[in-house]
PyMOL CGO cylinders between C-alpha atoms (Angstrom):
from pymol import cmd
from pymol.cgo import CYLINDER

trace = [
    CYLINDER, -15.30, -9.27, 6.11, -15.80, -5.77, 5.03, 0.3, 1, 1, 1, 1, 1, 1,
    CYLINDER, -15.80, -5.77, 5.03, -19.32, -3.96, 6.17, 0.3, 1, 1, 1, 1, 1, 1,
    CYLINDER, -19.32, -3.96, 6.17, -20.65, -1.66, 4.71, 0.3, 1, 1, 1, 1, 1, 1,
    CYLINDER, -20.65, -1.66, 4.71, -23.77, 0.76, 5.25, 0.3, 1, 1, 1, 1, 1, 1,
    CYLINDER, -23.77, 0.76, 5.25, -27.15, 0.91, 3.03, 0.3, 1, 1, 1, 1, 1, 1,
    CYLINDER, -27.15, 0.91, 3.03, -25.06, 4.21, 0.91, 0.3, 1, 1, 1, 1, 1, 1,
    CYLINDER, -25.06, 4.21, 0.91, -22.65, 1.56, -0.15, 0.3, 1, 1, 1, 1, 1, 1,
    CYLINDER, -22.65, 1.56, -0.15, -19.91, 3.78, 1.68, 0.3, 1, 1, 1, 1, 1, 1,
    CYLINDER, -19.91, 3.78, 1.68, -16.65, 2.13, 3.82, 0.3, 1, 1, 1, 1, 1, 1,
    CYLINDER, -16.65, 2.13, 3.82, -17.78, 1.47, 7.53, 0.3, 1, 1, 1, 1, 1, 1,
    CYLINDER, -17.78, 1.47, 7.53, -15.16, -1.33, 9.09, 0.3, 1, 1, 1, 1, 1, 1,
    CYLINDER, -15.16, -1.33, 9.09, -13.00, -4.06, 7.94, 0.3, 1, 1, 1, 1, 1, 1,
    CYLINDER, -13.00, -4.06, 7.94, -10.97, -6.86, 9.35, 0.3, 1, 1, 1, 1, 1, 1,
    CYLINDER, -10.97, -6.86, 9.35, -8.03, -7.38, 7.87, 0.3, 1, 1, 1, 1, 1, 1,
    CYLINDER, -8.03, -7.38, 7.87, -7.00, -10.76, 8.75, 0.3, 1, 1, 1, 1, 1, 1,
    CYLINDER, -7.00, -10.76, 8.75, -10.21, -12.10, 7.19, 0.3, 1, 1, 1, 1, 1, 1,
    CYLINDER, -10.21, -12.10, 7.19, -9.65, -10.13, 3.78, 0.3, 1, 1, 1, 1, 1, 1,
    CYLINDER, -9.65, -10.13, 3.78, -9.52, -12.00, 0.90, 0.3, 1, 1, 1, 1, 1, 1,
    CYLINDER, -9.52, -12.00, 0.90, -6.45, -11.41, -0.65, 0.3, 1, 1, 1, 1, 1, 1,
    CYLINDER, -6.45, -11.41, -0.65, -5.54, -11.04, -4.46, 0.3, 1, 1, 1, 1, 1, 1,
    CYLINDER, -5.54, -11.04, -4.46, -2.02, -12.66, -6.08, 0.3, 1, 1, 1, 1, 1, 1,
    CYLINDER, -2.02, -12.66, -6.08, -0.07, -11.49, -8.34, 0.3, 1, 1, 1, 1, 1, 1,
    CYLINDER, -0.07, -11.49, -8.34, 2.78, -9.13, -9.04, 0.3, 1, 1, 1, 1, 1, 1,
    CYLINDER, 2.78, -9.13, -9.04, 2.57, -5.26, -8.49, 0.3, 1, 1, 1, 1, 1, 1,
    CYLINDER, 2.57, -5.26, -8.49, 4.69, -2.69, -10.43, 0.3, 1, 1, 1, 1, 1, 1,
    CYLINDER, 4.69, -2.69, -10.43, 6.90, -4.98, -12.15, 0.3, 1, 1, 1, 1, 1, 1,
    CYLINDER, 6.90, -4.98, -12.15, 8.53, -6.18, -8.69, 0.3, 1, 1, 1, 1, 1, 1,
    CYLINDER, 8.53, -6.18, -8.69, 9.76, -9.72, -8.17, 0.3, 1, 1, 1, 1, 1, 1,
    CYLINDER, 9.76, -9.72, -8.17, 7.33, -12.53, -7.59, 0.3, 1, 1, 1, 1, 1, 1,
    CYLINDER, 7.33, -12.53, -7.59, 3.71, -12.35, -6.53, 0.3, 1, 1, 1, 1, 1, 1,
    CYLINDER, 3.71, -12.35, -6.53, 2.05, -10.67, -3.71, 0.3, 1, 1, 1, 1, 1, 1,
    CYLINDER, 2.05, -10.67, -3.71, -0.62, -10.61, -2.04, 0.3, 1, 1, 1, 1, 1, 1,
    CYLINDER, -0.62, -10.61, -2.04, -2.65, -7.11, -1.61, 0.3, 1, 1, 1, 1, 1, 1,
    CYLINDER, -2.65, -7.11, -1.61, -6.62, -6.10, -1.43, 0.3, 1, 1, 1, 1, 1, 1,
    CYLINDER, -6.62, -6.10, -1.43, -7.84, -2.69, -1.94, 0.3, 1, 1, 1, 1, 1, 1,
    CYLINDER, -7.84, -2.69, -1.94, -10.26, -2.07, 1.06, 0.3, 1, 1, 1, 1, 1, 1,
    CYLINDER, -10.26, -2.07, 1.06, -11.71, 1.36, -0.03, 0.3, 1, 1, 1, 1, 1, 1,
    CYLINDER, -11.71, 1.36, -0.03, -12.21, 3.11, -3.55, 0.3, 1, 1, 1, 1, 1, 1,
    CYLINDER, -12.21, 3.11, -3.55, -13.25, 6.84, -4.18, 0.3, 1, 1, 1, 1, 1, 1,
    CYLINDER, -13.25, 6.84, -4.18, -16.95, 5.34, -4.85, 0.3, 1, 1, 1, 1, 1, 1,
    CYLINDER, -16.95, 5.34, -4.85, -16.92, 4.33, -0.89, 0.3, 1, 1, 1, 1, 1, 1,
    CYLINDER, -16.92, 4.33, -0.89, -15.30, 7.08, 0.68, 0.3, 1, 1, 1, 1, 1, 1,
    CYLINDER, -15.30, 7.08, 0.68, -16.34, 10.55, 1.09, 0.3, 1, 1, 1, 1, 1, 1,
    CYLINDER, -16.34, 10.55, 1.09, -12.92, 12.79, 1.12, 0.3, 1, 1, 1, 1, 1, 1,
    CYLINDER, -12.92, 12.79, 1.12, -10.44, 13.11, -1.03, 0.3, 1, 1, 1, 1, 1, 1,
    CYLINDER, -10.44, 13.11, -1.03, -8.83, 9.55, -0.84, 0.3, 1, 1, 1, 1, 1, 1,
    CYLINDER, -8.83, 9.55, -0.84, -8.28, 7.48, -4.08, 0.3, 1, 1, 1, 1, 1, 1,
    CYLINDER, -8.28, 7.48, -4.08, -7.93, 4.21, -2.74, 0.3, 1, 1, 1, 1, 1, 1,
    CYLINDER, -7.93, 4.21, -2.74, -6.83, 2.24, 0.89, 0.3, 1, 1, 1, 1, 1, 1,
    CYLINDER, -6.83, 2.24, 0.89, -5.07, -1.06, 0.17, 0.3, 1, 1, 1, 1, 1, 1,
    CYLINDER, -5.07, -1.06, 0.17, -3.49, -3.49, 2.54, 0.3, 1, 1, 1, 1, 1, 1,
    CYLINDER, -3.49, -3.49, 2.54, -0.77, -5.74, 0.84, 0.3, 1, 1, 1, 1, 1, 1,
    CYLINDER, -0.77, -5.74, 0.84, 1.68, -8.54, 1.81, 0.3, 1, 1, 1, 1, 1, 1,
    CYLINDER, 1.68, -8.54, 1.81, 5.07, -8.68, 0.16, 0.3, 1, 1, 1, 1, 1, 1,
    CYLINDER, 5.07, -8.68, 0.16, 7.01, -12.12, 0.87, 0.3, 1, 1, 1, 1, 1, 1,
    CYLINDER, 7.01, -12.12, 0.87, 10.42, -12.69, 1.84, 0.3, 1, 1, 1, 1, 1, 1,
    CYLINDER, 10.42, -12.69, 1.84, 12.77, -11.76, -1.06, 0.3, 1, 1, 1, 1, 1, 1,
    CYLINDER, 12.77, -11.76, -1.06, 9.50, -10.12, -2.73, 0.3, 1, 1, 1, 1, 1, 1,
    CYLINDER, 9.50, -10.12, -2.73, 8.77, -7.04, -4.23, 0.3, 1, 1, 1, 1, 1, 1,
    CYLINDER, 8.77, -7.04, -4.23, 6.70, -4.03, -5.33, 0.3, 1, 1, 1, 1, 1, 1,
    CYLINDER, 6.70, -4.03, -5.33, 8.56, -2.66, -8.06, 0.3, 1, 1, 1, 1, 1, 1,
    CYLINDER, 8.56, -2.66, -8.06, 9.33, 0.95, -8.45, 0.3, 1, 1, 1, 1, 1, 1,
    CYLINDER, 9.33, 0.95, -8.45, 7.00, 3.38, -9.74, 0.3, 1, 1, 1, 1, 1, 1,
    CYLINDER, 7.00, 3.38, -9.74, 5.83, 7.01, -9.52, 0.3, 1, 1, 1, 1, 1, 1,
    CYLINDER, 5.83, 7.01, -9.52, 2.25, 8.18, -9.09, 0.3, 1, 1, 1, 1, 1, 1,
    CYLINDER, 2.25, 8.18, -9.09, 1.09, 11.47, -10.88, 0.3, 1, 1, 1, 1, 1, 1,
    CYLINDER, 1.09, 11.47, -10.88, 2.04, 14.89, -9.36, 0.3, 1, 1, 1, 1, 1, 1,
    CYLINDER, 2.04, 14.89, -9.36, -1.95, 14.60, -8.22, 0.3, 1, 1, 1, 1, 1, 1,
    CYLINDER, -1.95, 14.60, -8.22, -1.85, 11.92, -5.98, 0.3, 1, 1, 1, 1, 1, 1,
    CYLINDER, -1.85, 11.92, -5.98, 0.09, 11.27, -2.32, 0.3, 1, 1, 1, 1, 1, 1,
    CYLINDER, 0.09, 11.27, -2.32, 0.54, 8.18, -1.01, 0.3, 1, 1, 1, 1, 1, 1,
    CYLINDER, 0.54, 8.18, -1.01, 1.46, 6.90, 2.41, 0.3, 1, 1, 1, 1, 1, 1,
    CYLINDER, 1.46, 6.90, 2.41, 2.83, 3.57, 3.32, 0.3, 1, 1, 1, 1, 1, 1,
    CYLINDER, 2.83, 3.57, 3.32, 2.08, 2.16, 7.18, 0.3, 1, 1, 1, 1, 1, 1,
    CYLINDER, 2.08, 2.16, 7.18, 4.17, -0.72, 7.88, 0.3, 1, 1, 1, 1, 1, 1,
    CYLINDER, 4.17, -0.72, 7.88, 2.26, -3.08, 9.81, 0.3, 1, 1, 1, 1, 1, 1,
    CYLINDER, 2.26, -3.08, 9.81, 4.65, -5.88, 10.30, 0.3, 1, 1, 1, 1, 1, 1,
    CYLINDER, 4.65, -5.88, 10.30, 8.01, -7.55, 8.80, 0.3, 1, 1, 1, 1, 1, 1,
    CYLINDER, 8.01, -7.55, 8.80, 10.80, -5.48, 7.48, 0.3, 1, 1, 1, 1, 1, 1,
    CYLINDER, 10.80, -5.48, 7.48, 12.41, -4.23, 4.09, 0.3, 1, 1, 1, 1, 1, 1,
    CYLINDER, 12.41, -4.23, 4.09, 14.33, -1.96, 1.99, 0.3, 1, 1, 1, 1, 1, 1,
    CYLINDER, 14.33, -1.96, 1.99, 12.58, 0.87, 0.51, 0.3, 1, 1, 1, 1, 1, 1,
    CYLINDER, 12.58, 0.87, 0.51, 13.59, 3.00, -2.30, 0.3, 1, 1, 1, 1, 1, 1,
    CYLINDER, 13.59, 3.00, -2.30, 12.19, 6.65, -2.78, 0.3, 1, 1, 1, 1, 1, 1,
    CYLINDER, 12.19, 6.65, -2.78, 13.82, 9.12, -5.13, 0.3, 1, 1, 1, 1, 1, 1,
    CYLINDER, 13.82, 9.12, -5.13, 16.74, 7.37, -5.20, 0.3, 1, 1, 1, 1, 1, 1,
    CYLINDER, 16.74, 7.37, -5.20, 17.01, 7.27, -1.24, 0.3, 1, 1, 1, 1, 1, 1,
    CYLINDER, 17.01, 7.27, -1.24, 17.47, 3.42, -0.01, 0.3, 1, 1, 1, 1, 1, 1,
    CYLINDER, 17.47, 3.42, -0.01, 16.13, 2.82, 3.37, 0.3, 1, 1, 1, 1, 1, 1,
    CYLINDER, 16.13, 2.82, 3.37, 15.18, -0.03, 5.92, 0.3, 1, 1, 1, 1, 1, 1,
    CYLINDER, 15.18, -0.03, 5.92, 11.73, 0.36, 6.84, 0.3, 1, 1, 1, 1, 1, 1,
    CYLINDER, 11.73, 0.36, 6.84, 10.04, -1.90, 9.79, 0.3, 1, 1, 1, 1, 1, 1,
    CYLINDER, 10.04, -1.90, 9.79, 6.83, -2.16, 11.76, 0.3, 1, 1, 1, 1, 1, 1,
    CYLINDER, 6.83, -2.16, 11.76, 5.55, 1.42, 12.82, 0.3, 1, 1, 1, 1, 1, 1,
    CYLINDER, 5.55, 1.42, 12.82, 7.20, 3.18, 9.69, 0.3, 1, 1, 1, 1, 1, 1,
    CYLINDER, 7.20, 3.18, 9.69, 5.17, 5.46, 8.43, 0.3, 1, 1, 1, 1, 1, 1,
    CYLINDER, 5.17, 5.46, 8.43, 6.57, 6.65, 5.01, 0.3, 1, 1, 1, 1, 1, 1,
    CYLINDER, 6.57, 6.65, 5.01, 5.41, 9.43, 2.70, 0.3, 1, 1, 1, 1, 1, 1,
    CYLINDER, 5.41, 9.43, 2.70, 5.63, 9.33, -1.25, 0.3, 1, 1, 1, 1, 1, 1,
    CYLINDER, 5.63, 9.33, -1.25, 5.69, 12.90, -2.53, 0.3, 1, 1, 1, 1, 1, 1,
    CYLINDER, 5.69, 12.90, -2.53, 3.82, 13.90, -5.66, 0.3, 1, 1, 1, 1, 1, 1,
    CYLINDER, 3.82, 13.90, -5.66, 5.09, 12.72, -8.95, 0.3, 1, 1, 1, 1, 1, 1,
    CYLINDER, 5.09, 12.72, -8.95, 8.51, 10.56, -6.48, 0.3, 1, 1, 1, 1, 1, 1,
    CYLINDER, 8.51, 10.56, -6.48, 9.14, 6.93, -7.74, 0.3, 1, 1, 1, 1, 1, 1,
    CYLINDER, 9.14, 6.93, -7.74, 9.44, 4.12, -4.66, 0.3, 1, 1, 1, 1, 1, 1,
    CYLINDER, 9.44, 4.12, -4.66, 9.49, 0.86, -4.18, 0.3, 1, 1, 1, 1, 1, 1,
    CYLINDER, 9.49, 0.86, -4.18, 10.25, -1.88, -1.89, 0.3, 1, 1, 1, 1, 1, 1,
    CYLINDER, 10.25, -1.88, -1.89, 11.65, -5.21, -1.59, 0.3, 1, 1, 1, 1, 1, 1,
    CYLINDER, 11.65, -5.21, -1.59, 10.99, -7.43, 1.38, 0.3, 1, 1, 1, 1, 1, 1,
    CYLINDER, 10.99, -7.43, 1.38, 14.64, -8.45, 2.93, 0.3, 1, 1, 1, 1, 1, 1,
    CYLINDER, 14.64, -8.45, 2.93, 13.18, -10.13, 6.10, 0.3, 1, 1, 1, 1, 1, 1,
    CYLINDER, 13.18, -10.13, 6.10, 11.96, -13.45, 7.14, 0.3, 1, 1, 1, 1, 1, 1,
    CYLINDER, 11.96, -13.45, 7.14, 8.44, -12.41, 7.92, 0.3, 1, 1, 1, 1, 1, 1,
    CYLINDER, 8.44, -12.41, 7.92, 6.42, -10.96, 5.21, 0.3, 1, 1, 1, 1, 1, 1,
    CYLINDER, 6.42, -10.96, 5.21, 5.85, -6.84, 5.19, 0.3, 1, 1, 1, 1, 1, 1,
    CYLINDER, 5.85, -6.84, 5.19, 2.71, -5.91, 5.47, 0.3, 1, 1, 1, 1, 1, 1,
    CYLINDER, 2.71, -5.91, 5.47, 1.82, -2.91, 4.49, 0.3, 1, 1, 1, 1, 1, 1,
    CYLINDER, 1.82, -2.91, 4.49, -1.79, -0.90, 4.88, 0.3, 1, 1, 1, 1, 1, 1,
    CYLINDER, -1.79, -0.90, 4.88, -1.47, 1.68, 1.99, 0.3, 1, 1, 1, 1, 1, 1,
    CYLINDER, -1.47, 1.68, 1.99, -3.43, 5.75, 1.45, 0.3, 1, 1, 1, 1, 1, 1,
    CYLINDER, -3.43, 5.75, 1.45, -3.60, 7.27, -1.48, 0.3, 1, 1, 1, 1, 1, 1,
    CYLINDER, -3.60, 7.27, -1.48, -4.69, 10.44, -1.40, 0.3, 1, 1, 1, 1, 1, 1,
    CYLINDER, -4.69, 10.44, -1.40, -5.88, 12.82, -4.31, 0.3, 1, 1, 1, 1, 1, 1,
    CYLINDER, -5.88, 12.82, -4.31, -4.30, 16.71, -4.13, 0.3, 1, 1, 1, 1, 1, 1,
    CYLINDER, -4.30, 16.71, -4.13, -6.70, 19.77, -5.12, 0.3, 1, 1, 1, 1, 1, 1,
    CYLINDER, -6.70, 19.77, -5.12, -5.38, 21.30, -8.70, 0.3, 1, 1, 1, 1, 1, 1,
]
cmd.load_cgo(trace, "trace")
């Protein structure tokens, strides 16, 4: 499980022993399963969340775009899938590390046998 410090502030995790939330994300297809580990109120730079998430075989995250303030990163961990950015289609696999610009759309859509998981950064941008 997750430990934290006495300032309530992100110290360690494990993620095989996360417990894991179900449902769809983005208007994708089916449920998966995904945990945010860190929030802005437990972290001390500019990061608005850290999630880890599992999308099934034949699952998806549904597109979407963030606002021009945020970045986000995706680090696949495991599994394999397509992966749409600004109207790019992709594969992605274990050791991808993929970067959504500022204001892009992506998605992705599992089209493996394993499930992809996926250990996601969102970062916030100075204005």
């Amino acid at each position: 499980m997750s430990a934290q410090s006495n300032t309530n502030k992100f110290d360690r995790c494990n993620l095989a022993e996360l417990k894991m939330n179900v449902g769809p994300q983005h208007g994708g297809i089916g449920d998966i399963l995904f945990r945010t580990i860190a929030g802005p109120e437990s972290l001390d730079g500019p990061c608005n969340f850290i999630d880890y998430a599992e999308v099934p075989p034949g699952k998806s995250i549904g597109q979407h775009a963030h606002p021009s303030s945020e970045e986000e990163f995706y680090l696949i961990l495991g599994g394999e899938g397509e992966m749409k950015r600004d109207g790019e289609v992709f594969r992605v696999r274990e050791g991808d590390l993929i970067r959504n610009k500022p204001g892009g759309t992506h998605g992705l859509v599992n089209v493996g046998t394993e499930p992809v998981k996926i250990f996601v950064i969102n970062l916030r941008l100075p204005q």
